[in-house]
Every structure is written in C-alpha cells, then in structure tokens.
MDTraj code that builds the backbone (N, CA, C; nanometers):
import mdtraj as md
import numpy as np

residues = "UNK UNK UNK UNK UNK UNK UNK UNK UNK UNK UNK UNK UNK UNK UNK UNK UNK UNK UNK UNK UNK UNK UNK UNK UNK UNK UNK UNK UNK UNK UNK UNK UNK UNK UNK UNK UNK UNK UNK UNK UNK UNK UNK UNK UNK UNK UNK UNK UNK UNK UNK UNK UNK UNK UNK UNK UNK UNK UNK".split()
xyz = np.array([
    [0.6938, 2.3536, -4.1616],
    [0.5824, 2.3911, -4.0757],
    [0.4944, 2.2704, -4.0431],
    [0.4918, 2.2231, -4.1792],
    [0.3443, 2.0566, -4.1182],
    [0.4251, 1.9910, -4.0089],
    [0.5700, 1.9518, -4.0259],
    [0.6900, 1.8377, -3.9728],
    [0.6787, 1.9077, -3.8025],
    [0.6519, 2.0408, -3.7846],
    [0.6455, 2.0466, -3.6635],
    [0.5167, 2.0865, -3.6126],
    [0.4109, 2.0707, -3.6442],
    [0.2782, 2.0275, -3.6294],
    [0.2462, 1.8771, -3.5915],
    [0.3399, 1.7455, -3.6773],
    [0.2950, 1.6655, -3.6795],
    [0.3379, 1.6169, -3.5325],
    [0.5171, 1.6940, -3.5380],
    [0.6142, 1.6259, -3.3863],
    [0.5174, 1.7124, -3.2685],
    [0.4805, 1.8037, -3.2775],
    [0.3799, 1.8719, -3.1655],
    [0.2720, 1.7960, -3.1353],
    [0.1944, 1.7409, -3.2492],
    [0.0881, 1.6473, -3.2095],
    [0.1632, 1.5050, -3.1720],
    [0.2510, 1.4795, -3.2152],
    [0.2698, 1.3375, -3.1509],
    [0.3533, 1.3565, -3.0315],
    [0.3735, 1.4706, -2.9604],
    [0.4411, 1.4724, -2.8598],
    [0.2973, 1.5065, -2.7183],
    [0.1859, 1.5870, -2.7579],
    [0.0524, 1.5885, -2.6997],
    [0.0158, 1.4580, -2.6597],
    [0.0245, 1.3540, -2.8064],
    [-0.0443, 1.2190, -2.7893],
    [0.0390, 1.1464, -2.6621],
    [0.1578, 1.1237, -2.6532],
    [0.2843, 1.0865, -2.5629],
    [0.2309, 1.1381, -2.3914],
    [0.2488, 1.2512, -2.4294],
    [0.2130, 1.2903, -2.2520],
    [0.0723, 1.3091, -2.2592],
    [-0.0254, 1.2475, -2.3212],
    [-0.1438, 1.2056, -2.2938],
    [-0.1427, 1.0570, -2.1857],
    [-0.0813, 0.9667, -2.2490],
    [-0.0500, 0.8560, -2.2850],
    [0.0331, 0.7924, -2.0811],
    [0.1192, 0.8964, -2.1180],
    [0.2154, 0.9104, -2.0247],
    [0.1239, 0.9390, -1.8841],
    [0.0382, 1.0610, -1.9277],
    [0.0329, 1.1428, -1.8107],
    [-0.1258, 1.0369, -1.7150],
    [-0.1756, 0.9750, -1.8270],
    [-0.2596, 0.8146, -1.7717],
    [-0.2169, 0.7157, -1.7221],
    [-0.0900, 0.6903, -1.7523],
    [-0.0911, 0.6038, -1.6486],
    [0.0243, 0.6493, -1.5249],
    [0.0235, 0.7858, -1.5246],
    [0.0554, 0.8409, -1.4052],
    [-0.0748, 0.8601, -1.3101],
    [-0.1833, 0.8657, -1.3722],
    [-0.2757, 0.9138, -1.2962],
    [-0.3305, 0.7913, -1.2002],
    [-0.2824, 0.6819, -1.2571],
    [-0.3614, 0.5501, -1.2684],
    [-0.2772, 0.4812, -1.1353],
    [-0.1016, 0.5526, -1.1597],
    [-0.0824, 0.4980, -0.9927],
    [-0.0522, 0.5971, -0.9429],
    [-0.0674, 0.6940, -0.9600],
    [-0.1477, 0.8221, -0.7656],
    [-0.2685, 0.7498, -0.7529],
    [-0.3528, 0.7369, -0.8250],
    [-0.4778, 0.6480, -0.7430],
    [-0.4578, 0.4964, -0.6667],
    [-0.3365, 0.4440, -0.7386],
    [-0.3705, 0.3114, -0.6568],
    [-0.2660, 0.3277, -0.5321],
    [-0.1796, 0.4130, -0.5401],
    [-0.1130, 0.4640, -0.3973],
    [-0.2029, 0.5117, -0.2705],
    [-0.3072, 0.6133, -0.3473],
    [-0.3781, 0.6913, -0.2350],
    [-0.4301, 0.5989, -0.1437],
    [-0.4918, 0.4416, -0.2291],
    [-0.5436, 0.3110, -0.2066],
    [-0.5129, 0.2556, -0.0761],
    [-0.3478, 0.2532, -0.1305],
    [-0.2707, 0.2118, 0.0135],
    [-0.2395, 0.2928, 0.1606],
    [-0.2244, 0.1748, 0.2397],
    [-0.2232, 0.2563, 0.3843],
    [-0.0915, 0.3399, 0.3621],
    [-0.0817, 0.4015, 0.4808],
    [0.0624, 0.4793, 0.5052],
    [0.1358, 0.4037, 0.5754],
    [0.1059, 0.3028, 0.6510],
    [0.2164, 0.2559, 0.7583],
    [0.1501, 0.0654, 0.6949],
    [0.2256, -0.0510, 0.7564],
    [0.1615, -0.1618, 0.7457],
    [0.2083, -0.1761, 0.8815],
    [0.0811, -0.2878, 0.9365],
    [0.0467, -0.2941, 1.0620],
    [0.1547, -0.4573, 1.0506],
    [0.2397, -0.4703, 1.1294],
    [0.2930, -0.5823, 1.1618],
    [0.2059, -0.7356, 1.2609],
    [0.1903, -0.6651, 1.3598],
    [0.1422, -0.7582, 1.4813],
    [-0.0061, -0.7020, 1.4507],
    [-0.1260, -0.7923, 1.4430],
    [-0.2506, -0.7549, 1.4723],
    [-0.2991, -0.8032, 1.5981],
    [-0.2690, -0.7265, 1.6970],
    [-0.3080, -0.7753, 1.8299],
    [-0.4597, -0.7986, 1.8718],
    [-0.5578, -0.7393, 1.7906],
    [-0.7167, -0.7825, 1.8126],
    [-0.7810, -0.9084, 1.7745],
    [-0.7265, -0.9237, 1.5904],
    [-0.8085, -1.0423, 1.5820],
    [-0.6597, -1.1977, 1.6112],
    [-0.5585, -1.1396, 1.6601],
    [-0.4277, -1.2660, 1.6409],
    [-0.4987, -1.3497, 1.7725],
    [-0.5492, -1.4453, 1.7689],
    [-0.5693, -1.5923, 1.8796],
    [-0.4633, -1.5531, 2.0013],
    [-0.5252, -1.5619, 2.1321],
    [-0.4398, -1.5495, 2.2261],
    [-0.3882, -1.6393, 2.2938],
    [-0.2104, -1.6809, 2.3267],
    [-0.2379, -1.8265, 2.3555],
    [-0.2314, -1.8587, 2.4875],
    [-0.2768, -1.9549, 2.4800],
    [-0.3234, -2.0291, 2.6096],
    [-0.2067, -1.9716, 2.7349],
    [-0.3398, -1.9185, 2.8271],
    [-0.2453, -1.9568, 2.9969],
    [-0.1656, -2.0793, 3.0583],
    [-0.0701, -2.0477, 3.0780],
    [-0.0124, -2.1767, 3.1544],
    [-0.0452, -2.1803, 3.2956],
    [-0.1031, -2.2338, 3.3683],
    [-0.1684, -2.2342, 3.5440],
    [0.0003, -2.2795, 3.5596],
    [0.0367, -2.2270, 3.6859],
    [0.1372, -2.2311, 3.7532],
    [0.1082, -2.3361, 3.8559],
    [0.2041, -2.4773, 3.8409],
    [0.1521, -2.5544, 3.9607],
    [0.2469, -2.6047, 4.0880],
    [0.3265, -2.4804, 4.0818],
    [0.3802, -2.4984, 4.1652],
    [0.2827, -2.4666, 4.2859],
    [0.2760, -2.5331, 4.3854],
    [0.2623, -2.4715, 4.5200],
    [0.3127, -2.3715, 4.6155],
    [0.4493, -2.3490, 4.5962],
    [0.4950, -2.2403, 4.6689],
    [0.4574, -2.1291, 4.7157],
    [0.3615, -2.0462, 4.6403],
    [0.2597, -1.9465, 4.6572],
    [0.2073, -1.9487, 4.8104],
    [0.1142, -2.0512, 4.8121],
    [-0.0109, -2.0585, 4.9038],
    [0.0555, -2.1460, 5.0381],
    [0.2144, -2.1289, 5.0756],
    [0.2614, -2.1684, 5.1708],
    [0.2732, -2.0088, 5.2583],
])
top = md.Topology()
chain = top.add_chain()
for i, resn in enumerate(residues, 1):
    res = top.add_residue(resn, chain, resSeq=i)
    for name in ("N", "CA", "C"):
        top.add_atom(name, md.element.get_by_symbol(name[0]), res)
traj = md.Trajectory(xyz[None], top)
C-alpha cells in the first residue's frame, strides 16, 4: 500500500514537472507570428530610378 502511494506521488511530481514546461512552450508559441513575412516592402530602401536617356521618346 505505502509502495503505491509513494509511485502515485512520484508520478503527480513527473506530470507536474512535465506539464511546466509544456505550459512554458504554448506560451512562447502563442508569442510567435503565424506566417513570417519574407519581403518587407515598407521599411526595405527603394532603389534608385534609372532616367531613361534614350531620346527616342520625344521624336
């Protein structure tokens, strides 16, 4: 009777144990985005225009 008192309590302590640092990454998941953004088109530097010098246009 104690021998399965003691394996009952040390099996409580376990998925105590266990069930923390499960908790510990659902929180640092929730953290993260759902998608990652590849291209940041707002703050990425835009580059330079090339002026076209050909003349052909304005004939």
């Amino acid at each position: 009777m104690v021998s399965i008192c003691v394996l009952g309590g040390r099996q409580l302590i376990v998925f105590g144990i266990v069930g923390g640092f499960i908790g510990k990454i659902f929180k640092e998941v929730q953290r993260r985005p759902r998608f990652i953004i590849q291209d940041d088109l707002y703050t990425k530097p835009k580059p330079p225009r090339i002026k076209n010098s050909d003349n052909s246009s304005n004939v």
